[in-house]
N, C-alpha and C positions, 0 to 999 in steps of 0.2 A: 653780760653779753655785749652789752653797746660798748663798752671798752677794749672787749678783743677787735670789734671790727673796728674803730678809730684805730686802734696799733697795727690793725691789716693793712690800714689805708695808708699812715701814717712812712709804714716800711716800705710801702708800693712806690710811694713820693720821694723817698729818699734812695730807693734804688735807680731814680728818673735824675738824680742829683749830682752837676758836675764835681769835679774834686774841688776847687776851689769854694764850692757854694756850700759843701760838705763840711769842709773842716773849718769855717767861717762861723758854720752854727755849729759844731762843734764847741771852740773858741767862745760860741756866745753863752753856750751853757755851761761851760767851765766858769766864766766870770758872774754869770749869773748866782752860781753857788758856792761861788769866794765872797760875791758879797753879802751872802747870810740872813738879808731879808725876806725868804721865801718859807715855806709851811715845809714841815718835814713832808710831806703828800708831794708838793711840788717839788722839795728837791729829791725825792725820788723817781719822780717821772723825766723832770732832768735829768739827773741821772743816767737812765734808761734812752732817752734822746741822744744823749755826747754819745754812750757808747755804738748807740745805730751808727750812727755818720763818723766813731773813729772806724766803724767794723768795713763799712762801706768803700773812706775812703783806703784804709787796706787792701780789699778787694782792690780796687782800681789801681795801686800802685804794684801791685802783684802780678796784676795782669800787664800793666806796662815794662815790667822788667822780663816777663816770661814774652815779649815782644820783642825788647832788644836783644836779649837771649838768642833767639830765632834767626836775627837781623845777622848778628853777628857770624851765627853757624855759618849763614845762607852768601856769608861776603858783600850784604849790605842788599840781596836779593830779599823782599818781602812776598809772600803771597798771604793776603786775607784770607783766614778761614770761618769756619760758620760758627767757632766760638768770639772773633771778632767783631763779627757781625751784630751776633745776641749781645754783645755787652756794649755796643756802642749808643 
């Protein structure tokens, strides 16, 4: 049980995470498990960490393109909406 709420928490904090800071640790858990000194336990929870924050920063680049998308319909007219808003 104390493990699902750390991974509760864990997703709450990286949904609060810009792209840069995302894919940085991302990045950091990839190297961390190229360099092969970790327990298989850890590198599974690694693991599990890279892919939150490749998942995260997907979301965000998704959402930036379905923005430009918008921009472009609109002739470079933008109006924020309230899916904007949530994910900023």
């Amino acid at each position: 049980m104390k493990k699902v709420k750390q991974n509760a928490m864990e997703f709450a904090d990286i949904a609060q995470t810009s792209f840069e800071e995302a894919f940085a640790q991302a990045q950091t858990a990839v190297e961390q498990l190229e360099g092969g000194e970790v327990s298989l336990q850890e590198s599974i929870d690694l693991f599990e960490k890279g892919m939150r924050y490749i998942a995260h920063c997907s979301e965000l680049l998704n959402s930036a393109e379905l923005r430009i998308e918008l921009l472009e319909k609109k002739g470079g007219e933008y109006t924020r909406t309230a899916h904007d808003v949530a994910t900023e």
